[in-house]
mmCIF file of the N, C-alpha and C atoms, coordinates in Angstrom:
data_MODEL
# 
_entry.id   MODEL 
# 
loop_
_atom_site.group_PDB 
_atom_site.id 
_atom_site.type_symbol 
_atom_site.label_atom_id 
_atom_site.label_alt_id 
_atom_site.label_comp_id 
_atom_site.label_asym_id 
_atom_site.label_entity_id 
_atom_site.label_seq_id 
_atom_site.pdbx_PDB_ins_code 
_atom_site.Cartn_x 
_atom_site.Cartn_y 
_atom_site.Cartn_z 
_atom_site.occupancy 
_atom_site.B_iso_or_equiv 
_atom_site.pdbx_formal_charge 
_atom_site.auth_seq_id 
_atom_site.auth_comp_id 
_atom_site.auth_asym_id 
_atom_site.auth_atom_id 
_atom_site.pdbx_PDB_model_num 
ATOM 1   N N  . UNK A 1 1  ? -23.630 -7.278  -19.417 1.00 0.00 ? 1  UNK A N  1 
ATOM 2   C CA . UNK A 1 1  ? -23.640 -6.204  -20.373 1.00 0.00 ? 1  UNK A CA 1 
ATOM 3   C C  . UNK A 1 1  ? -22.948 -4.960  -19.813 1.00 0.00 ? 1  UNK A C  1 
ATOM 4   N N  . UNK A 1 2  ? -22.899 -5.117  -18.268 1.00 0.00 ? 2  UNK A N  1 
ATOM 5   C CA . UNK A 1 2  ? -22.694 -3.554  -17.831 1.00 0.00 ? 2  UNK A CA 1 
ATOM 6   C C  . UNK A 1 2  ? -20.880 -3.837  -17.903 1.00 0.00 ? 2  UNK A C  1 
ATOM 7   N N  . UNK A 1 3  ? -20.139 -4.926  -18.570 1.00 0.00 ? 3  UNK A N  1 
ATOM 8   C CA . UNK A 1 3  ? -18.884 -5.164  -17.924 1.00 0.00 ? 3  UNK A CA 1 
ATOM 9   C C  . UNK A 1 3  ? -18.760 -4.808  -19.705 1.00 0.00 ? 3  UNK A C  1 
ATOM 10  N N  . UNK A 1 4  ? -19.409 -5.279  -20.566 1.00 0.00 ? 4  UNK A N  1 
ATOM 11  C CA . UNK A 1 4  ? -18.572 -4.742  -21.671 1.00 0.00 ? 4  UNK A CA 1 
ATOM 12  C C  . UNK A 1 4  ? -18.894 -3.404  -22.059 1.00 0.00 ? 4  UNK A C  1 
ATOM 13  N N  . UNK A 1 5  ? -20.101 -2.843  -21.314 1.00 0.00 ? 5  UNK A N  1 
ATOM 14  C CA . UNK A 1 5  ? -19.988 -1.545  -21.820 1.00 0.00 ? 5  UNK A CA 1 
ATOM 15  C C  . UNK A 1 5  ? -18.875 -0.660  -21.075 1.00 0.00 ? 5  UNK A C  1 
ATOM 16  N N  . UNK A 1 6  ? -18.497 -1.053  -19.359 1.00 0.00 ? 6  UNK A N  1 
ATOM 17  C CA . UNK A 1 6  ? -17.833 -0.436  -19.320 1.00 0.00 ? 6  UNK A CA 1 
ATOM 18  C C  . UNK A 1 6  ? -16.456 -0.731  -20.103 1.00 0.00 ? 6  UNK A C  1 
ATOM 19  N N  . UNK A 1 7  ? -15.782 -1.811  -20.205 1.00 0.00 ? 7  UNK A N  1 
ATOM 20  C CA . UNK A 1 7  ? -14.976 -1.754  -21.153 1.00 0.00 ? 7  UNK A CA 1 
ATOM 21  C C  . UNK A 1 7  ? -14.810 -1.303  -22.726 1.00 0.00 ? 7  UNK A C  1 
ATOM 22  N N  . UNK A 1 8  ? -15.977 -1.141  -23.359 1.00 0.00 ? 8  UNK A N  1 
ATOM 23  C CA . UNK A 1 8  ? -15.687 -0.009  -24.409 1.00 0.00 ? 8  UNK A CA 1 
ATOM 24  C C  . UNK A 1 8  ? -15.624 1.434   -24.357 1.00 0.00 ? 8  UNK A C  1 
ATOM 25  N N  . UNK A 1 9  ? -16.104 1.919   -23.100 1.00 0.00 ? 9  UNK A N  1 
ATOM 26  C CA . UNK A 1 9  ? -16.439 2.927   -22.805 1.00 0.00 ? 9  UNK A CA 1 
ATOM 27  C C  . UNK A 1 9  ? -14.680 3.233   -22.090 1.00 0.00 ? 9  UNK A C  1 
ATOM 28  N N  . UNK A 1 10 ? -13.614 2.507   -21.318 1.00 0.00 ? 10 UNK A N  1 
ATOM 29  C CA . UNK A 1 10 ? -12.426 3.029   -21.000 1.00 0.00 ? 10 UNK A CA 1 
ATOM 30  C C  . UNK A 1 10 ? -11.685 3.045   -22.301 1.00 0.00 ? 10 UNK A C  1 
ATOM 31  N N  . UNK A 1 11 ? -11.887 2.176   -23.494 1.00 0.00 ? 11 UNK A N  1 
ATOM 32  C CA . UNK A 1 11 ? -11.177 1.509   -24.327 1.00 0.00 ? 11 UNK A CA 1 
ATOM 33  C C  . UNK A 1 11 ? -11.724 3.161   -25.528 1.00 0.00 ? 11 UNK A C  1 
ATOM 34  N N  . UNK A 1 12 ? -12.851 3.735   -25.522 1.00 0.00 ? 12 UNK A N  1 
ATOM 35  C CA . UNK A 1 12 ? -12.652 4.940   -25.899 1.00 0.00 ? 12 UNK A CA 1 
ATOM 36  C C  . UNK A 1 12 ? -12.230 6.187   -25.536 1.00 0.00 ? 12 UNK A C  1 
ATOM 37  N N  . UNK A 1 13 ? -12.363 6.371   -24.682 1.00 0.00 ? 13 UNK A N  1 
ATOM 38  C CA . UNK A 1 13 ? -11.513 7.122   -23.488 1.00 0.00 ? 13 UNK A CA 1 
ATOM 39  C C  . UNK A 1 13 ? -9.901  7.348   -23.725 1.00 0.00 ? 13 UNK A C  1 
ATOM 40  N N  . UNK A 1 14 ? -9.579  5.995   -24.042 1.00 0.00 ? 14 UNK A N  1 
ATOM 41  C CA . UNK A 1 14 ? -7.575  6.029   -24.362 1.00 0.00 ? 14 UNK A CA 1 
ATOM 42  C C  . UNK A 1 14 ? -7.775  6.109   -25.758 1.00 0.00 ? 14 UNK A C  1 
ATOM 43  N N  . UNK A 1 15 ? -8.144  5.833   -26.242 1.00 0.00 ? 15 UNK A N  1 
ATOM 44  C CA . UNK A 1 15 ? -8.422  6.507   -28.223 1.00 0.00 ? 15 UNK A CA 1 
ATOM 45  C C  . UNK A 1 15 ? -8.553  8.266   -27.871 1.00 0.00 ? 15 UNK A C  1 
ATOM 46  N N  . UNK A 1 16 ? -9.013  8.440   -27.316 1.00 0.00 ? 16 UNK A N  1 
ATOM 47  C CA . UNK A 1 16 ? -9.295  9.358   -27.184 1.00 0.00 ? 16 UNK A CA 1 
ATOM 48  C C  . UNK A 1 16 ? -8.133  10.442  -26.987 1.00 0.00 ? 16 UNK A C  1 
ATOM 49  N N  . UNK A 1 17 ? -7.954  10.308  -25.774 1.00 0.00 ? 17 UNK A N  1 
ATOM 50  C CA . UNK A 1 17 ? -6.455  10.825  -25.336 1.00 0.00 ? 17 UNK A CA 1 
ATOM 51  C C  . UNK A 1 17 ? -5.674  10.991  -26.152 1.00 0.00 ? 17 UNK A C  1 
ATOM 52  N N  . UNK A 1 18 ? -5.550  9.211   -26.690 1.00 0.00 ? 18 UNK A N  1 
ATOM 53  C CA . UNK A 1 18 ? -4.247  9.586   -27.671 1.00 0.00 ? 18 UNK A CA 1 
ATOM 54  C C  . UNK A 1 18 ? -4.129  10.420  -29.419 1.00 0.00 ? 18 UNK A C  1 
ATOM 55  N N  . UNK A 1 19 ? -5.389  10.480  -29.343 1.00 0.00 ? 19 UNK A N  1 
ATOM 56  C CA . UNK A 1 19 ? -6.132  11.251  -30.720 1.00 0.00 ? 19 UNK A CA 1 
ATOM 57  C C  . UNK A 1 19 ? -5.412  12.842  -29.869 1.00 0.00 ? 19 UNK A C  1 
ATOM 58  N N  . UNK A 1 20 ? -5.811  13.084  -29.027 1.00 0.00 ? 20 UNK A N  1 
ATOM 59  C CA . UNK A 1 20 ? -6.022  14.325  -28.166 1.00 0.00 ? 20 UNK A CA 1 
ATOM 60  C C  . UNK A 1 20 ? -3.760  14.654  -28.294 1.00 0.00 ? 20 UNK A C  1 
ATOM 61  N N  . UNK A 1 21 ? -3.469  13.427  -28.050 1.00 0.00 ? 21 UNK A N  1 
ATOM 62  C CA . UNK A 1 21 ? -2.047  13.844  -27.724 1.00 0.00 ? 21 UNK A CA 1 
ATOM 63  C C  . UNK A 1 21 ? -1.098  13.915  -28.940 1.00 0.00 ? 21 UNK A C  1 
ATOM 64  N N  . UNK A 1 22 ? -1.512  13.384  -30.230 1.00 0.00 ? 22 UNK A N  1 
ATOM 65  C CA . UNK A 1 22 ? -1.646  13.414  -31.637 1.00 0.00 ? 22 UNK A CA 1 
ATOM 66  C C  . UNK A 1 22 ? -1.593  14.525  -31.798 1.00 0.00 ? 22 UNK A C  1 
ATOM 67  N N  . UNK A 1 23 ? -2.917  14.836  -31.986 1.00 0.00 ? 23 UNK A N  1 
ATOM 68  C CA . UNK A 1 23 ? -2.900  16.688  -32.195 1.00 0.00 ? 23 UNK A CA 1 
ATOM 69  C C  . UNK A 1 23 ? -2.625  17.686  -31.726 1.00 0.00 ? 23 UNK A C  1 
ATOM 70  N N  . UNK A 1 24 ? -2.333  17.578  -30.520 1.00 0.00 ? 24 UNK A N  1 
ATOM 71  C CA . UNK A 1 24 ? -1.267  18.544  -29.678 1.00 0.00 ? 24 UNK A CA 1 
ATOM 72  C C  . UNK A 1 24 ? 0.222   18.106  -29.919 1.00 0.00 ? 24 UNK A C  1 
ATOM 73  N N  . UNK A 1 25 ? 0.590   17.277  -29.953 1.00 0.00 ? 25 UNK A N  1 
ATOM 74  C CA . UNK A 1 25 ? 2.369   17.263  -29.667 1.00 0.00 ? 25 UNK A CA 1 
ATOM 75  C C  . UNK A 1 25 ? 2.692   17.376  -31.386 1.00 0.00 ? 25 UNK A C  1 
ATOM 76  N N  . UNK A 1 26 ? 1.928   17.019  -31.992 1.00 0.00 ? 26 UNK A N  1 
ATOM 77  C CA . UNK A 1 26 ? 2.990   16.586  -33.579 1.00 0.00 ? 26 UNK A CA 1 
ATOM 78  C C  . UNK A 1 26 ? 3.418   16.033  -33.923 1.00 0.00 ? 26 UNK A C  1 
ATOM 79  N N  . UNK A 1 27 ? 4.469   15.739  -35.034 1.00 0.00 ? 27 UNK A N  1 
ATOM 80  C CA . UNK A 1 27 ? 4.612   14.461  -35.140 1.00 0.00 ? 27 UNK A CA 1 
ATOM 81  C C  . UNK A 1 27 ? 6.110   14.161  -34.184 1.00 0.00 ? 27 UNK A C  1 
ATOM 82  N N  . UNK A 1 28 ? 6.219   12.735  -34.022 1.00 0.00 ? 28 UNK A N  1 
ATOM 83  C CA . UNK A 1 28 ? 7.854   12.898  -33.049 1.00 0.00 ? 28 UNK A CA 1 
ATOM 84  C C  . UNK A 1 28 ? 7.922   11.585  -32.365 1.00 0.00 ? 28 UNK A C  1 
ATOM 85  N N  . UNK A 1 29 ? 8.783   11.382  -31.968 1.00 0.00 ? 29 UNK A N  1 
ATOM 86  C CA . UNK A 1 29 ? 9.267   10.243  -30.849 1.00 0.00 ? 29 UNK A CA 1 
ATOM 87  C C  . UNK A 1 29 ? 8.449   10.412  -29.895 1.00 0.00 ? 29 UNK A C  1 
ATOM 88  N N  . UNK A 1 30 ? 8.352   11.561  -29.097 1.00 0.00 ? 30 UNK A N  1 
ATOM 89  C CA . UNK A 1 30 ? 7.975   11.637  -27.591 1.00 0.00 ? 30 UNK A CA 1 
ATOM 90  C C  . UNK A 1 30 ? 6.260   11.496  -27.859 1.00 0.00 ? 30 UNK A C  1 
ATOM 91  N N  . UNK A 1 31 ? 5.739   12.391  -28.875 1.00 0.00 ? 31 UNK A N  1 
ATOM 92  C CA . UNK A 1 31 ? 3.914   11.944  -28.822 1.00 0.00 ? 31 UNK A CA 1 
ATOM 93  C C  . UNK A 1 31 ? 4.038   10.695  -29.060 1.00 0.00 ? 31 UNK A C  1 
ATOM 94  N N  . UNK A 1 32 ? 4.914   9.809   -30.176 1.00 0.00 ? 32 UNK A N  1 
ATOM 95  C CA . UNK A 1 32 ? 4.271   8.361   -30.636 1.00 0.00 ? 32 UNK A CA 1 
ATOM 96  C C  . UNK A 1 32 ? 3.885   7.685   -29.195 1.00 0.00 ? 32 UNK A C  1 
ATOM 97  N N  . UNK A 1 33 ? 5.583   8.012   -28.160 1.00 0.00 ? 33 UNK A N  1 
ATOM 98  C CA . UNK A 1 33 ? 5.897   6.972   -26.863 1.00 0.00 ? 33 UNK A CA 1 
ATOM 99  C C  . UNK A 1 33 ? 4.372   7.685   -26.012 1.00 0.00 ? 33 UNK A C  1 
ATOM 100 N N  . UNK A 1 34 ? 3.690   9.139   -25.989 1.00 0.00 ? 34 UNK A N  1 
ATOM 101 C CA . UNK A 1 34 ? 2.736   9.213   -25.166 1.00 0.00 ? 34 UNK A CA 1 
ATOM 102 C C  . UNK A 1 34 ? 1.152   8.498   -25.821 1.00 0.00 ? 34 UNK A C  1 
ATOM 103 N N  . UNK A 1 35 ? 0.913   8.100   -26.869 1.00 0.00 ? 35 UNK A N  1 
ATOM 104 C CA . UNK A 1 35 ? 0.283   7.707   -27.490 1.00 0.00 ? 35 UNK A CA 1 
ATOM 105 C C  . UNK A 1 35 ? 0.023   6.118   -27.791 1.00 0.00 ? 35 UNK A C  1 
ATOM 106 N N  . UNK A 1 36 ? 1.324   5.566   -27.474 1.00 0.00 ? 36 UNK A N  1 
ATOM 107 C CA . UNK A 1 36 ? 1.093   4.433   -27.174 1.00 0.00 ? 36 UNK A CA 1 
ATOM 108 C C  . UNK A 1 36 ? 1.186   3.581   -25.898 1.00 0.00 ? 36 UNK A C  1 
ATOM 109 N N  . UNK A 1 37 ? 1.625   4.648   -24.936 1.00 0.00 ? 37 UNK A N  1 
ATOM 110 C CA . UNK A 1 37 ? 1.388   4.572   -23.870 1.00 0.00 ? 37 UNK A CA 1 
ATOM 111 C C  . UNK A 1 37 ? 0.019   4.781   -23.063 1.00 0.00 ? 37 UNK A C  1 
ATOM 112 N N  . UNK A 1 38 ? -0.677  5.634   -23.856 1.00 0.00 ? 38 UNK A N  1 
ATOM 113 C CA . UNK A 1 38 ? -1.598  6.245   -23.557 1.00 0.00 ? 38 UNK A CA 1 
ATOM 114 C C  . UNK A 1 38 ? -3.094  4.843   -23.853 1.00 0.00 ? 38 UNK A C  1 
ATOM 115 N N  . UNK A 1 39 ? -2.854  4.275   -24.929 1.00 0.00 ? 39 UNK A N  1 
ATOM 116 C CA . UNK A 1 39 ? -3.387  3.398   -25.573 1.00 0.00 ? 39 UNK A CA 1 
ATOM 117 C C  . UNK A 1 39 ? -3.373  1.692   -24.498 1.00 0.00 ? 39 UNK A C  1 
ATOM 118 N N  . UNK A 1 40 ? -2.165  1.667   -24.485 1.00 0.00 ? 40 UNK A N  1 
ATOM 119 C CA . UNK A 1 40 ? -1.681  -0.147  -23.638 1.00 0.00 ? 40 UNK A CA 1 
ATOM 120 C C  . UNK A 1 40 ? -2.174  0.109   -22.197 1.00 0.00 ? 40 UNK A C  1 
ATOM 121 N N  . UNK A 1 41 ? -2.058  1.810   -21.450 1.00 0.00 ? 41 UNK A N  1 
ATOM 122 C CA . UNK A 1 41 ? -2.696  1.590   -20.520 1.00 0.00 ? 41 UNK A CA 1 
ATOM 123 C C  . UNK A 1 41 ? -4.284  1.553   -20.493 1.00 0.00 ? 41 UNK A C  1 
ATOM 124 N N  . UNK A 1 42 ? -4.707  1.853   -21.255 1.00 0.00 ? 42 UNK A N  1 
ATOM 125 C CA . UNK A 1 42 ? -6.388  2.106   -21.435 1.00 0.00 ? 42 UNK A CA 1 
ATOM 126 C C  . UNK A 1 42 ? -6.888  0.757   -21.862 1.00 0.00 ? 42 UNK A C  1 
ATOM 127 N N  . UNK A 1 43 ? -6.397  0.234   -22.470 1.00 0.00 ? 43 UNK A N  1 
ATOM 128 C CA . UNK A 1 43 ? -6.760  -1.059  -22.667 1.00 0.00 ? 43 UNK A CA 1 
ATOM 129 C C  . UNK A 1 43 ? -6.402  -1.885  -22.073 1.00 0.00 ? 43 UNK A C  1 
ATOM 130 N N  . UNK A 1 44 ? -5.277  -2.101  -21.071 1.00 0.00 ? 44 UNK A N  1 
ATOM 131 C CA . UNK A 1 44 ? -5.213  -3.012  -19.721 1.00 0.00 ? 44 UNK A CA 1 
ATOM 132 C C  . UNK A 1 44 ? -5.827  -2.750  -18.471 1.00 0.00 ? 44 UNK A C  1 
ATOM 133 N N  . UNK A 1 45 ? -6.346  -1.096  -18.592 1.00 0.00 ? 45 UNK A N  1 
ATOM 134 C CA . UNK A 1 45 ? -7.068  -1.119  -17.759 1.00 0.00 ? 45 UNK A CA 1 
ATOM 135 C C  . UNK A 1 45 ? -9.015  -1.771  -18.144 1.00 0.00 ? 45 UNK A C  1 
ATOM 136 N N  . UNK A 1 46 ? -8.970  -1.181  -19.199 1.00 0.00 ? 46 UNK A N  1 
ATOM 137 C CA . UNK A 1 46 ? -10.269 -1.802  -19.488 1.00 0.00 ? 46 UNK A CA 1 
ATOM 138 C C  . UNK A 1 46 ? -9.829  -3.250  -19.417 1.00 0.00 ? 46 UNK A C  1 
ATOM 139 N N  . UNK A 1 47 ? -9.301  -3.869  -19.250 1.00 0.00 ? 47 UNK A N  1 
ATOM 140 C CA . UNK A 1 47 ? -9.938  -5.681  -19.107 1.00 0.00 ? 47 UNK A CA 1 
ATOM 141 C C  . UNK A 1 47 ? -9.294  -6.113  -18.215 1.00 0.00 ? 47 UNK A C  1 
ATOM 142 N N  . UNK A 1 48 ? -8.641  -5.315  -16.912 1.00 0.00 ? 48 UNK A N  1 
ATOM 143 C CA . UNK A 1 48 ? -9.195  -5.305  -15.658 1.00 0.00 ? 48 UNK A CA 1 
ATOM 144 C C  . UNK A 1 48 ? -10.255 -5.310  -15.058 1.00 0.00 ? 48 UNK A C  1 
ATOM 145 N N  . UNK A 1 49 ? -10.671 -4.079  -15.668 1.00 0.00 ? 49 UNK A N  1 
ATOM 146 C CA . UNK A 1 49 ? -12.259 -3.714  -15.291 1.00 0.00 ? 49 UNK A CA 1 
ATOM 147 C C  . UNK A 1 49 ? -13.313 -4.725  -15.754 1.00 0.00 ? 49 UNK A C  1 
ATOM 148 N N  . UNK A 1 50 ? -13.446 -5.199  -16.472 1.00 0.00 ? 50 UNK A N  1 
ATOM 149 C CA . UNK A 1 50 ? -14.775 -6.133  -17.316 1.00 0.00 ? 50 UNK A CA 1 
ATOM 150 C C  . UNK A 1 50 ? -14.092 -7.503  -16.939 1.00 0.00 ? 50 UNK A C  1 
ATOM 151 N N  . UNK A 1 51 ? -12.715 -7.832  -16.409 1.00 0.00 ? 51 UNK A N  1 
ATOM 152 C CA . UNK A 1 51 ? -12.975 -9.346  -15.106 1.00 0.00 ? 51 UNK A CA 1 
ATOM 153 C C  . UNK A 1 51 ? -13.420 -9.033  -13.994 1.00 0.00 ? 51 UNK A C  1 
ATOM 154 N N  . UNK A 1 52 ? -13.390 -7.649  -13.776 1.00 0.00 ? 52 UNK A N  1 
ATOM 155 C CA . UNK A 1 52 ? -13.796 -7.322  -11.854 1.00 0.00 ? 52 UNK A CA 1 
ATOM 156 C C  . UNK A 1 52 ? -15.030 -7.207  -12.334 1.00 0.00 ? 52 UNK A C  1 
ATOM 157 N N  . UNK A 1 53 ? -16.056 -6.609  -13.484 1.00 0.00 ? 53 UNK A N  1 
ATOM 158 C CA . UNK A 1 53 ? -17.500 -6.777  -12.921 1.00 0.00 ? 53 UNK A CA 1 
ATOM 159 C C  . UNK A 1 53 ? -17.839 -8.006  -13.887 1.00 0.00 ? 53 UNK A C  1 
ATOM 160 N N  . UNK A 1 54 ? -17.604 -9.255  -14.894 1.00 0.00 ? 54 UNK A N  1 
ATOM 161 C CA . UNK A 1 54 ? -17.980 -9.535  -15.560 1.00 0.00 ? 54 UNK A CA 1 
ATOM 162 C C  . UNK A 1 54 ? -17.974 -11.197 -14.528 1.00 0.00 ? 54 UNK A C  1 
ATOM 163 N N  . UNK A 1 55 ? -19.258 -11.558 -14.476 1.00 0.00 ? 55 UNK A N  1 
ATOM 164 C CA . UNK A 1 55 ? -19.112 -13.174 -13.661 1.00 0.00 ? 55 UNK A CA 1 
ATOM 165 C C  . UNK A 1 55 ? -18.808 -14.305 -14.433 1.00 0.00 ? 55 UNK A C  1 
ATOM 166 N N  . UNK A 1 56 ? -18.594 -15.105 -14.063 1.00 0.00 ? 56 UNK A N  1 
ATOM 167 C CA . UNK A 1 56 ? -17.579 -16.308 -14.926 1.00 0.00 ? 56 UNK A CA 1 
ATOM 168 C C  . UNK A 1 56 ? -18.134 -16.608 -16.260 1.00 0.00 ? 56 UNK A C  1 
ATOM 169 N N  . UNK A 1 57 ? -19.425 -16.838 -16.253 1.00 0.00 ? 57 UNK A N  1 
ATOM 170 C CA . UNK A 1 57 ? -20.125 -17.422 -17.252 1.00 0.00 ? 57 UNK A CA 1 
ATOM 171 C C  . UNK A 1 57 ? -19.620 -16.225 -18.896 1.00 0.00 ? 57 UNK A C  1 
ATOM 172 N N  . UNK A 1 58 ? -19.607 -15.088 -18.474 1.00 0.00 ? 58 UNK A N  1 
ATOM 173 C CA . UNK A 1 58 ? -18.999 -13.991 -19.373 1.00 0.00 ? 58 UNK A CA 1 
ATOM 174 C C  . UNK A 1 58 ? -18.203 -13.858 -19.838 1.00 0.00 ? 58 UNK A C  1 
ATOM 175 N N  . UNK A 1 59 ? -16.716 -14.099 -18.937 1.00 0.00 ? 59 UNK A N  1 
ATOM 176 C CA . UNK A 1 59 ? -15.846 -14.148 -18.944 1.00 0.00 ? 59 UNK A CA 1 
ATOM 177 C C  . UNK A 1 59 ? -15.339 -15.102 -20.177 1.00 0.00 ? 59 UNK A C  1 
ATOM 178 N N  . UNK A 1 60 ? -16.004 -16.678 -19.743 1.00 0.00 ? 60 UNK A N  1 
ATOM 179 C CA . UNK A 1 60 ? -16.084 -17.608 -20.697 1.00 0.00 ? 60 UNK A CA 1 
ATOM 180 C C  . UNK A 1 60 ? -16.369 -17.757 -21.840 1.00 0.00 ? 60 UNK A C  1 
ATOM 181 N N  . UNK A 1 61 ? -17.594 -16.930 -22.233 1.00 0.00 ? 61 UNK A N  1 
ATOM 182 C CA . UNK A 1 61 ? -18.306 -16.313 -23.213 1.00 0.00 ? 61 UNK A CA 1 
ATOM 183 C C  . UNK A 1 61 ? -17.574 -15.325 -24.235 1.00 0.00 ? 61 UNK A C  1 
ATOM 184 N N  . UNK A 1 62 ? -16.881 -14.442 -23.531 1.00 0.00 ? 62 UNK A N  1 
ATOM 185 C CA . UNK A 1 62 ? -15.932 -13.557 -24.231 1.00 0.00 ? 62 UNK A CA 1 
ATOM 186 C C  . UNK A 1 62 ? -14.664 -14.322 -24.839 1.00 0.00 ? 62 UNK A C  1 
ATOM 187 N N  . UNK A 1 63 ? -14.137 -14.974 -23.918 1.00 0.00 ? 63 UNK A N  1 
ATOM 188 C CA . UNK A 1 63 ? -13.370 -15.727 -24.171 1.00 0.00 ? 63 UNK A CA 1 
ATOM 189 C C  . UNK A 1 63 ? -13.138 -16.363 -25.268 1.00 0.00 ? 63 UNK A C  1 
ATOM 190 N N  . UNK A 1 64 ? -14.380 -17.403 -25.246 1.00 0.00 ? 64 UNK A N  1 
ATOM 191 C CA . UNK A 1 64 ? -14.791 -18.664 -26.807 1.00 0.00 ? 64 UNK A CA 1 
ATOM 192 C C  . UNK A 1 64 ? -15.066 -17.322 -28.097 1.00 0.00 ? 64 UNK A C  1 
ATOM 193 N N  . UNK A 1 65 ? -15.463 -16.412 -28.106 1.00 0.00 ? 65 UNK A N  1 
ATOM 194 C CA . UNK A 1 65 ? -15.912 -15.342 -28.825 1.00 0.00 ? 65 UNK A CA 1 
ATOM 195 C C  . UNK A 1 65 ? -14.547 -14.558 -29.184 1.00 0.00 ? 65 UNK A C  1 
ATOM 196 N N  . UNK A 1 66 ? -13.537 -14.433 -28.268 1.00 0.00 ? 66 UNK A N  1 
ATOM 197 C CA . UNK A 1 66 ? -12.063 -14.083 -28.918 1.00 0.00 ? 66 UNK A CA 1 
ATOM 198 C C  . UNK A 1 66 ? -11.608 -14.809 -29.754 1.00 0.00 ? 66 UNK A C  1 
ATOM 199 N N  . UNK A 1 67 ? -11.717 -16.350 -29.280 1.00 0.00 ? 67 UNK A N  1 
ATOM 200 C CA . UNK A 1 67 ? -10.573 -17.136 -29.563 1.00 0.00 ? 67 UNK A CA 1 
ATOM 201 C C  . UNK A 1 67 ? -11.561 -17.997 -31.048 1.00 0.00 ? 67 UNK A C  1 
ATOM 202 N N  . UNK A 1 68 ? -12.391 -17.751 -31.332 1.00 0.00 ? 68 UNK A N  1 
ATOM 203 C CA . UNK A 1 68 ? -13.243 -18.191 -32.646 1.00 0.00 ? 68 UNK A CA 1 
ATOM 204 C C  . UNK A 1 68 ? -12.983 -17.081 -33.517 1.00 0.00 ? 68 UNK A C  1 
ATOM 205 N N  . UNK A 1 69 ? -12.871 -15.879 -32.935 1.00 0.00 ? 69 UNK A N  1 
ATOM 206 C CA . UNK A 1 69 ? -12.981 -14.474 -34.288 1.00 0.00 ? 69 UNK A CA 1 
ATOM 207 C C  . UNK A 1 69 ? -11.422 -14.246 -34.249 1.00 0.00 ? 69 UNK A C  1 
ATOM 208 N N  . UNK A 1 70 ? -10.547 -15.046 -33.981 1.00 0.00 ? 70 UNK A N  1 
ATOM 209 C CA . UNK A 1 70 ? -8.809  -14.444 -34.352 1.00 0.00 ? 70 UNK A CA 1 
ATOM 210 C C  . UNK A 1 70 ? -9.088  -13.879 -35.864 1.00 0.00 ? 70 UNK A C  1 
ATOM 211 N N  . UNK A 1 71 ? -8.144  -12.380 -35.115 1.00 0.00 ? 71 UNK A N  1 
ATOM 212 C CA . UNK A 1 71 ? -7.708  -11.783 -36.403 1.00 0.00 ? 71 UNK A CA 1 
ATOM 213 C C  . UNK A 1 71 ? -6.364  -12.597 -36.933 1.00 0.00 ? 71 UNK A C  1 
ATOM 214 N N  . UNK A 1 72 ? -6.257  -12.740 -37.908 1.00 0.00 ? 72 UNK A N  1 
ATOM 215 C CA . UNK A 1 72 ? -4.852  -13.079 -38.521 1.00 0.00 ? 72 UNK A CA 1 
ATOM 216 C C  . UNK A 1 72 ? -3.784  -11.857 -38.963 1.00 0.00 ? 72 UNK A C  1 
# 
């Protein structure tokens, strides 16, 4: 539990930011590129993080639980 909370917890964090870099820059090329930059790293870092604390059985678990709920 403590591996997906921390992974929602980085995965709001880069929402965050990029909400944050949204409303400061305006609209434009350069906020979209910091905003979605801001986003791909927060979320590759979160599922870094939740394989380094999450033990196999979880991992697996998350896994079958991705790959049953595909979005289309």
């Amino acid at each position: 539990m403590k591996a997906h909370l921390t992974r929602f917890v980085i995965s709001l964090i880069a929402m965050l930011i990029a909400l944050i870099a949204c409303m400061e820059m305006g609209v434009g090329w350069l906020s979209a590129a910091v905003i979605v930059i801001s986003l791909m790293l927060g979320f590759s870092l979160s599922e870094a993080v939740f394989r380094r604390l999450a033990d196999q059985e979880t991992i697996r678990r998350d896994l079958e639980e991705r790959v049953r709920n595909q979005h289309l």
